[in-house]
N, C-alpha and C positions, 0 to 999 in steps of 0.2 A: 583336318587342319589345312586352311588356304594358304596357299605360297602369293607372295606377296609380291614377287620378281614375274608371275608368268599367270597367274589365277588358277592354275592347277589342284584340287583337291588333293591331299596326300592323308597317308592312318595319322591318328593322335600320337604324339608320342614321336614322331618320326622327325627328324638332328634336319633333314638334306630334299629337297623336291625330288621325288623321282621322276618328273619331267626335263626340268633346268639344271637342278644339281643345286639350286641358291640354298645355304642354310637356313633353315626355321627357325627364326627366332623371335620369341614372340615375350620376351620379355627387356624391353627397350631401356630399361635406367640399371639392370644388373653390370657390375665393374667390366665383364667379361666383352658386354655389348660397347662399350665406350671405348674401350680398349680398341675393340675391331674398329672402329668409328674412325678413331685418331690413326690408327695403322693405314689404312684405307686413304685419307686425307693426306697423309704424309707421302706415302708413295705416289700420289699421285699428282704431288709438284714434279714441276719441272724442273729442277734444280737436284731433285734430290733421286730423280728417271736416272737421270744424266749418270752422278755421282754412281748410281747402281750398275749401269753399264759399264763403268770403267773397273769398276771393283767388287767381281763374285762374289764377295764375301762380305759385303755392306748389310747393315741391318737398320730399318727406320728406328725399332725401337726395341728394348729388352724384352724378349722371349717372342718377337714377329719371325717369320720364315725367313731366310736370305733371298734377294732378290738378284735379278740377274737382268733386269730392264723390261720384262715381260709380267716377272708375278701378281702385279697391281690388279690386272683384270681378271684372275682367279682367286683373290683371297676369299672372291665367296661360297668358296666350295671348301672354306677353313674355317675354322672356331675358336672362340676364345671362350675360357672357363669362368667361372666369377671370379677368379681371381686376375683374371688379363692373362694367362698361359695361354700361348700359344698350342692348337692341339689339332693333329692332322687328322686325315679322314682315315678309318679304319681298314682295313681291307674287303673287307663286308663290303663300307658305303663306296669305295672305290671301285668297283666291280656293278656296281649300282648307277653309275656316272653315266647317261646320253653315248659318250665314248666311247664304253663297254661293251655296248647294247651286243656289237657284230659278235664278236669273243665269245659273249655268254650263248649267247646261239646256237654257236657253235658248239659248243660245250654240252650244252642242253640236247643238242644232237645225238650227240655222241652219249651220252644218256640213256638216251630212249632207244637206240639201240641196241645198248646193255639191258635195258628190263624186255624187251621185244627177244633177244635171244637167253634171256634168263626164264620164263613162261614157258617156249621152246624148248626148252634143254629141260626143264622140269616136268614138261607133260612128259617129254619122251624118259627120262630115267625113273619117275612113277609109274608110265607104262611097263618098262623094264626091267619093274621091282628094285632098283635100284637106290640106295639114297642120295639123295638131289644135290649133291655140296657142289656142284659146279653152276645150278641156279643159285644156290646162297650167296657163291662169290663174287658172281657178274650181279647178281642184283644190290647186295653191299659196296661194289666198286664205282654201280650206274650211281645209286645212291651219293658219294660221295664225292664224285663228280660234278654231280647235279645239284649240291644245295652248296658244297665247298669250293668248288672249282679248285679242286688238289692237285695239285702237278705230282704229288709222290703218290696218289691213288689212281693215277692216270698211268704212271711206267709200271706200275703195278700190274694195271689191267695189258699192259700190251705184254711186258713180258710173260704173263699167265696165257695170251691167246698164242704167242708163238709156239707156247710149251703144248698147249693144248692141242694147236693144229698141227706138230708135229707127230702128236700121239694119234691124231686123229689117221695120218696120211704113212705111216710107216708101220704103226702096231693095228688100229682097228681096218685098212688100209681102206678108208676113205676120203672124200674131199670136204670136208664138213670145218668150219671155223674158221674162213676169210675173215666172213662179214663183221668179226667180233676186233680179228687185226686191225683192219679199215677204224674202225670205231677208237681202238687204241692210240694207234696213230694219229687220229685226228685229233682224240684228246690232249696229247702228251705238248702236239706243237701248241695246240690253242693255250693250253693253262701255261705253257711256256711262255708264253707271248702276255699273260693276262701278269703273271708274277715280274717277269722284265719291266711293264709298264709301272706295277705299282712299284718298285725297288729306282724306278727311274722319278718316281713321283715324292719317294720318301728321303731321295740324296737331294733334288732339286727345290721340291714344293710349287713345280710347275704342274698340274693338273691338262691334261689332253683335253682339246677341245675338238678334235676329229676322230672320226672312228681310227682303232688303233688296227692295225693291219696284218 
């Protein structure tokens, strides 16, 4: 499917560019698209900019997002259903946003960390005869990190490395499970920072046009 804002290829099927973020919409006389049409035209008198700046809580039309003198130039990264409801981006396609990109990276990082030391930990307690539940759980927490970006899968994994590396450095007394703290840590502020954005995206219906930081 061609995005029509940037000529980007995107999968069939897909609401958002994952280039520009502009929605796909590829059916042009459904109520949903006229709606956005009129919404889009409205905000972007002058008359009615103005009116939005001075009152938070202004709306061009039933069921559009509140504007705040800025919204005008992201509603296209919002949708309207065939019935003209107004309908925000998921958290999925929010995370998906140009914006994100740094965030998810980051996240993604900290990921592959978790399966790098879950491999690690699994050869060595297979070697040891042991069974593996400590690669099951870093490999299930990198996991859901990596496709979720979960901030409660993320405090998860840091407080399992703290516990781990104290077992490591008191009872088995070696130095073994920083690299997994590091990885936690990292995760817990990124997905921190990626949840604040959207919870800031879903009171305002301002969408981030820089990387979030």
């Amino acid at each position: 499917m061609k995005c029509n804002n940037c000529g980007a290829e995107n999968a069939d099927g897909s609401r958002f560019c994952t280039n520009c973020g502009a929605a796909l919409d590829n059916n042009a006389v459904d109520a949903g698209a006229q709606q956005y049409a009129q919404n889009v035209q409205y905000a972007q008198n002058p008359q009615n900019m103005q009116y939005a700046q001075n009152n938070q809580y202004a709306q061009p039309m039933q069921g559009a997002p509140m504007f705040n003198g800025q919204n005008a130039q992201y509603m296209q990264y919002n949708q309207y259903n065939q019935a003209g409801q107004y309908q925000q981006l998921t958290k999925e396609e929010f995370i998906n946003l140009p914006a994100m990109e740094k965030q998810k990276k980051n996240a993604n990082a900290c990921a592959i960390i978790c399966y790098v030391c879950a491999v690690i930990t699994l050869i060595a307690q297979l070697v040891g005869g042991g069974f593996p539940i400590d690669a099951v759980i870093l490999g299930v927490l990198g996991g859901i990190i990596h496709w979720k970006k979960s901030f409660i899968a993320s405090v998860i994994l840091l407080a399992y490395s703290i516990f781990n590396f104290v077992i490591c450095v008191f009872v088995l007394q070696t130095g073994g499970g920083w690299l997994i703290i590091v990885a936690g840590v990292y995760a817990v502020v990124t997905t921190y920072k990626m949840n604040k954005a959207y919870k800031n995206y879903t009171s305002t219906g301002i969408v981030p046009t820089e990387n979030v930081a």
